[in-house]
VEXZANU-112872 format. One record per residue (C-alpha): residue number from 1; residue in one letter; z, x, y. Coordinates in Angstrom, 1 decimal, padded with zeros to 4 digits. Layout:
BEGIN
@num=NUM residu=A pz=Z px=X py=Y
...
***
This chain:
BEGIN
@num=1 residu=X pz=000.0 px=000.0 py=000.0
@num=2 residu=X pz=-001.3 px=001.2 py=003.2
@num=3 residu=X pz=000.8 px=000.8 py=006.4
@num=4 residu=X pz=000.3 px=000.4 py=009.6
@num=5 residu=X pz=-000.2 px=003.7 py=011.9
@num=6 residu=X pz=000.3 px=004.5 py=015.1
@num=7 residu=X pz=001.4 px=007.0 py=018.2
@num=8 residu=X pz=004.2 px=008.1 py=018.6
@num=9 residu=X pz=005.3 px=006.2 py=021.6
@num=10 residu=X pz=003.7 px=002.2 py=021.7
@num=11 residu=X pz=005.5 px=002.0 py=024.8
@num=12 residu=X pz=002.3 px=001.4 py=027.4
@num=13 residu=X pz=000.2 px=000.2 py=024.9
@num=14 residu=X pz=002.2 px=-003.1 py=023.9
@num=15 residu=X pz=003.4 px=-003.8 py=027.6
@num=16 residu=X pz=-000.7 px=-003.7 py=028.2
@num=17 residu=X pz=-001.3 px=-006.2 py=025.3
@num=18 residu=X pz=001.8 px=-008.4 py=026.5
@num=19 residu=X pz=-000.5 px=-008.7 py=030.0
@num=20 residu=X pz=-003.7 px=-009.0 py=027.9
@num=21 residu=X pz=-001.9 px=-012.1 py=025.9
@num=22 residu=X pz=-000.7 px=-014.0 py=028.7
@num=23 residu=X pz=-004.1 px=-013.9 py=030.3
@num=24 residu=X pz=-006.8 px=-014.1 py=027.0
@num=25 residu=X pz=-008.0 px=-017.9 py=026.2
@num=26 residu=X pz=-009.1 px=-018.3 py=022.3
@num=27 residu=X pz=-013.2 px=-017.9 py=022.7
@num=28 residu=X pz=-014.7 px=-021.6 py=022.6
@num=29 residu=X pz=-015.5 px=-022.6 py=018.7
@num=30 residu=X pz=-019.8 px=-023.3 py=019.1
@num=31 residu=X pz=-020.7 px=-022.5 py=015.8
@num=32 residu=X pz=-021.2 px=-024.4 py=013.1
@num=33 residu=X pz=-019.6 px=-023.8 py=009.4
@num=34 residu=X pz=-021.4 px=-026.2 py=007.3
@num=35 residu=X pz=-019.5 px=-025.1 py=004.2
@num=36 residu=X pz=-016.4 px=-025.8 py=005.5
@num=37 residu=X pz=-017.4 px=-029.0 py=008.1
@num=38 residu=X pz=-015.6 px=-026.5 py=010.8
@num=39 residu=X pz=-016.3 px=-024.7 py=014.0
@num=40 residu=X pz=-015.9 px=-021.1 py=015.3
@num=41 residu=X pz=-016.4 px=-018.8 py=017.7
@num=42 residu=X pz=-019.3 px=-015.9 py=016.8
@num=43 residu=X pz=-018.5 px=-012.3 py=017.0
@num=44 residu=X pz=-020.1 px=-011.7 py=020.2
@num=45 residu=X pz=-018.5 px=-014.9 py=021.8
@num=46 residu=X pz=-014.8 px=-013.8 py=020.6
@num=47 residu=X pz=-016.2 px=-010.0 py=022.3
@num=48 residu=X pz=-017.4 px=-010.9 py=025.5
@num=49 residu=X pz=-014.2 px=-013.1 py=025.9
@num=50 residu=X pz=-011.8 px=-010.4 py=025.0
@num=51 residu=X pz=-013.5 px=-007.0 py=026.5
@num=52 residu=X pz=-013.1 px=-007.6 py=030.6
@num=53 residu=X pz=-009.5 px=-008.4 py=030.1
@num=54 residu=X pz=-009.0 px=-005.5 py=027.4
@num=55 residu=X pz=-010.6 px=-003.7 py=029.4
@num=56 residu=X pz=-008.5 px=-004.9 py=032.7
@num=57 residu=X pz=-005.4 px=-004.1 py=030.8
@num=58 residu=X pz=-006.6 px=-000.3 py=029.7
@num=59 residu=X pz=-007.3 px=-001.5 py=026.2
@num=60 residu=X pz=-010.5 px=-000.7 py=023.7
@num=61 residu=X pz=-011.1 px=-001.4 py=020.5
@num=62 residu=X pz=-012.7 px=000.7 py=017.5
@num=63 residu=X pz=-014.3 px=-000.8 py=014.5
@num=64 residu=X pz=-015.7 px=001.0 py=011.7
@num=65 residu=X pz=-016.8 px=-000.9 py=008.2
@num=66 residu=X pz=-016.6 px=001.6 py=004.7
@num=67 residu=X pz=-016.9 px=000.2 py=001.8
@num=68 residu=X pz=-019.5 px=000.9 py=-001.3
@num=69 residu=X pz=-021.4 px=-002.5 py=-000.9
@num=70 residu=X pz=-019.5 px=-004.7 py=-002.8
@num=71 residu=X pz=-016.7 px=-004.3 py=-001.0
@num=72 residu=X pz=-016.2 px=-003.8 py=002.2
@num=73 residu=X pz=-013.8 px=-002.9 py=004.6
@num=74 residu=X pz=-013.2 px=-003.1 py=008.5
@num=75 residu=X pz=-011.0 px=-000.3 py=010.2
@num=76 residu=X pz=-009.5 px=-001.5 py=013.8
@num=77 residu=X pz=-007.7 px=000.4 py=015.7
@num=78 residu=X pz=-006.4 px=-000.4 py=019.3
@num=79 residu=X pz=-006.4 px=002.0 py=021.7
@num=80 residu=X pz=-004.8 px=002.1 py=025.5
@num=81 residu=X pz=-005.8 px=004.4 py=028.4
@num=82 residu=X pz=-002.4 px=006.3 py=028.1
@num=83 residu=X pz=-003.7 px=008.0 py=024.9
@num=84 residu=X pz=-001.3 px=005.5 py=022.9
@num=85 residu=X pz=-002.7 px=003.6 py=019.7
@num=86 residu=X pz=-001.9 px=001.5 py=016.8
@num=87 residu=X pz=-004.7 px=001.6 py=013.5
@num=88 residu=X pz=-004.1 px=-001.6 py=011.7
@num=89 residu=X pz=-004.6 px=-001.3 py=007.8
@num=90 residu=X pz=-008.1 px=-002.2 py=006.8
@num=91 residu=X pz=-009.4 px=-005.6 py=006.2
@num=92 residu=X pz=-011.4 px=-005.5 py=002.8
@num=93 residu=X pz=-013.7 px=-008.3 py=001.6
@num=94 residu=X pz=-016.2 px=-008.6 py=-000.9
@num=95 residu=X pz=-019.4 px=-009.3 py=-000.2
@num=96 residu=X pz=-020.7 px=-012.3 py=-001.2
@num=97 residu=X pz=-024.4 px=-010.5 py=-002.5
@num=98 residu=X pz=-025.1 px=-007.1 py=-002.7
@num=99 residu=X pz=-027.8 px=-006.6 py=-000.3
@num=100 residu=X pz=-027.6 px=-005.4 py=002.9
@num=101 residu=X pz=-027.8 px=-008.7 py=004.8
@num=102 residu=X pz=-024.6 px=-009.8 py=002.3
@num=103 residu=X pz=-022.7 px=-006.8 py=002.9
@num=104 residu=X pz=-023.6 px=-007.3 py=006.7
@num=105 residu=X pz=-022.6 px=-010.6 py=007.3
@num=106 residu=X pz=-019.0 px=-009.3 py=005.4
@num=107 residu=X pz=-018.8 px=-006.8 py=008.2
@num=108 residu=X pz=-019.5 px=-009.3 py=010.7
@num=109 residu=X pz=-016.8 px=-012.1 py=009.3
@num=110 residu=X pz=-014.3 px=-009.2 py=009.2
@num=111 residu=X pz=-014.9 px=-007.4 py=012.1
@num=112 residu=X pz=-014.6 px=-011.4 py=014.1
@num=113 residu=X pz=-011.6 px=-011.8 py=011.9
@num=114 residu=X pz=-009.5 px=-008.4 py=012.3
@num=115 residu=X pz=-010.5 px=-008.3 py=016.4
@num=116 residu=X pz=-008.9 px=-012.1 py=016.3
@num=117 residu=X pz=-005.3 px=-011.2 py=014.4
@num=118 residu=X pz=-005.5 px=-007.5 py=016.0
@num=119 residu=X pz=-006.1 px=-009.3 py=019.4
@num=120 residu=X pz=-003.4 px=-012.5 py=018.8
@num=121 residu=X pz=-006.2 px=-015.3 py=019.1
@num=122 residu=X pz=-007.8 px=-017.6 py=017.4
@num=123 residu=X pz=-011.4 px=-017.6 py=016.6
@num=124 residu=X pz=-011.9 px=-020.8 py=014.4
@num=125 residu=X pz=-010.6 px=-024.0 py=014.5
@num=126 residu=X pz=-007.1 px=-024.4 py=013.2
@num=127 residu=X pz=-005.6 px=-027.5 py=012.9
@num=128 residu=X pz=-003.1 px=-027.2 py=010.4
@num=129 residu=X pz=-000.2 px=-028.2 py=011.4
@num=130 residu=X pz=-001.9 px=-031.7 py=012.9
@num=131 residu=X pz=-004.0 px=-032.5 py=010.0
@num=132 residu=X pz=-000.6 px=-032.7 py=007.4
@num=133 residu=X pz=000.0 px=-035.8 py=006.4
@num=134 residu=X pz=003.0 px=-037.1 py=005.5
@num=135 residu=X pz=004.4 px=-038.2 py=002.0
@num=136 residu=X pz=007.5 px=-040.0 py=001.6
@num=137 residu=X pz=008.8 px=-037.2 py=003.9
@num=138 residu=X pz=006.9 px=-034.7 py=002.3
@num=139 residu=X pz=003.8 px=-032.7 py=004.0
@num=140 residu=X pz=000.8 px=-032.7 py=002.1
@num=141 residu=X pz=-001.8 px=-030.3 py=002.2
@num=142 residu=X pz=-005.0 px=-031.4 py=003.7
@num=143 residu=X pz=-008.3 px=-030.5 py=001.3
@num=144 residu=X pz=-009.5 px=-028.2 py=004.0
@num=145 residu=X pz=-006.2 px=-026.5 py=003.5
@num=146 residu=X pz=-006.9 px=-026.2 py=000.0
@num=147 residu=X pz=-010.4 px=-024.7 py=000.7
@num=148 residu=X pz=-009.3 px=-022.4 py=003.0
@num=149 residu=X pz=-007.0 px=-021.2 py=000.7
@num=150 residu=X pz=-009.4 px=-020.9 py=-002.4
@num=151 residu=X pz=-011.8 px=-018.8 py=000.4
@num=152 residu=X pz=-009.3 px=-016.5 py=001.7
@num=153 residu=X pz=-008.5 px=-015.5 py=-001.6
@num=154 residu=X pz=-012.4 px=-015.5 py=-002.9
@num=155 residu=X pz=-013.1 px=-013.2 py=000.6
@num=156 residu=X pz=-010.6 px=-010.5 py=-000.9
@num=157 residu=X pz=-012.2 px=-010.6 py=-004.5
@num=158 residu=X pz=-009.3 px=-012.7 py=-005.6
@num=159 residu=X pz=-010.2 px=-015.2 py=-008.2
@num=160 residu=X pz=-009.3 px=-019.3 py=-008.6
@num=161 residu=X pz=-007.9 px=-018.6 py=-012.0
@num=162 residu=X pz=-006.2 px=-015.8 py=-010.5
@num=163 residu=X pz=-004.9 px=-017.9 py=-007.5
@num=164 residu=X pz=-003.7 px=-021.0 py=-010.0
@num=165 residu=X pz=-001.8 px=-018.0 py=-011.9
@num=166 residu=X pz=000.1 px=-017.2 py=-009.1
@num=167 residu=X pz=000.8 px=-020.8 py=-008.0
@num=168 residu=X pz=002.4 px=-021.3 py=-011.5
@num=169 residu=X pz=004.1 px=-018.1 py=-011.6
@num=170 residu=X pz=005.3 px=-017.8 py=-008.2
@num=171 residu=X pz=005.8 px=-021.6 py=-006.9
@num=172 residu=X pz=005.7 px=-023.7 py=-010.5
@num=173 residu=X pz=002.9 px=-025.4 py=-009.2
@num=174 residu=X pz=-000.1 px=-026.6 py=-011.1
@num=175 residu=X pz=-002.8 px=-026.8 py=-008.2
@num=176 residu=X pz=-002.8 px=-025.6 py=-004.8
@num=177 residu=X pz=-002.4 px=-029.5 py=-003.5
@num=178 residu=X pz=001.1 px=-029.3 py=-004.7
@num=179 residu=X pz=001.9 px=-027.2 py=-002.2
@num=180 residu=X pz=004.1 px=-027.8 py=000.3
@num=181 residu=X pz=003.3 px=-026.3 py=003.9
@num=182 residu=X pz=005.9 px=-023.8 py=003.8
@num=183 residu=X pz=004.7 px=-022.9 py=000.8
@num=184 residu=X pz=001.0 px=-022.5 py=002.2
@num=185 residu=X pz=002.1 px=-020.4 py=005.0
@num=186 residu=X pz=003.6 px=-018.4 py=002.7
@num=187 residu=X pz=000.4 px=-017.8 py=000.2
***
C-alpha cells in the first residue's frame, strides 16, 4: 500500500487550497452518460473551471498516466508556488478495451476523476443522499447506487462476484441492495 507523499512543510500549500475551496464552483454537468441516465462535467470543463483560481491561489497540477495498457494509472500531484507539494497515490483503472482509444478514454475518466477528489469538487451528478428512500425507517439504496457501486468496482478490475463476496463476508449481505447507506459510504 502506497501512501500519500508530500513536502516537508504543507504549510502554504493547504492555506492556498483553503482559499482555492472557498472560491471553486463544481464545473456545470453538460455531458451526457447514457449508460448510467447521468450528467457530468468533461475534462476540459472541470480544467478550465479550476486552473484561473489554482492558478490565483499559486496552485498547479501534474498528471502523468503509466500503466501497461490494460491498466492504467493516473499520478497527481499538487504543487504550490512556495515549492511545497503533496503527490496523491495513483488512481488505477482498467481499461475497458485494449486499444489505444480504450486505454485513452481510461486516462481521461481518471485524470477528470483524481483532479475532482484532489481538487474537493464534484464533477458528476451526485445525488445520493436525496435519492434514498425511506423504508419503515430504513434508507434504501437507489438502483443508481447500486450501479455506481458495481462500476467503481469494475473501473478498478474488481469483479461482481468479487464484490458479492465481500458484501457477504464483510456486511452478511446477499446483494448490494441490502445495503444500508452507511454501509454504502463505507464500500
Amino acid at each position: 500500500m502506497k501512501i500519500m507523499r508530500k513536502s516537508e512543510s504543507i504549510k502554504n500549500i493547504a492555506l492556498a487550497l483553503s482559499k482555492f475551496q472557498s472560491e471553486v464552483e463544481n464545473p456545470k454537468n453538460t455531458a451526457d452518460n447514457p449508460y448510467y441516465k447521468s450528467k457530468y462535467a468533461p475534462l476540459q470543463d472541470v480544467l478550465n473551471t479550476v486552473r484561473p483560481l489554482l492558478s490565483k491561489h499559486g496552485l498547479s497540477i501534474i498528471q502523468s498516466p503509466s500503466g501497461d495498457g490494460e491498466r492504467i494509472s493516473i499520478h497527481t500531484m499538487l504543487i504550490h508556488e512556495s515549492g511545497e507539494w503533496i503527490e496523491f497515490d495513483p488512481l488505477v483503472l482498467k481499461a475497458e478495451k485494449i486499444t489505444p482509444q480504450g486505454a485513452g478514454s481510461a486516462i481521461t475518466y481518471g485524470r477528470r476523476y483524481s483532479l475532482s477528489a484532489v481538487l474537493g469538487i464534484s464533477s458528476e451528478d451526485d445525488d445520493d443522499a436525496n435519492s434514498l428512500e425511506s423504508t419503515n425507517g430504513q434508507k434504501k439504496l437507489t438502483e443508481k447506487q447500486i450501479n455506481r457501486l458495481y462500476a467503481i468496482a469494475k473501473s478498478v478490475g474488481v469483479s461482481v462476484e468479487d464484490v458479492k463476496r465481500v458484501l457477504m463476508r464483510d456486511y452478511n449481505k446477499a446483494q448490494a441492495a441490502d445495503l444500508t447507506k452507511q454501509e454504502y459510504d463505507e464500500i
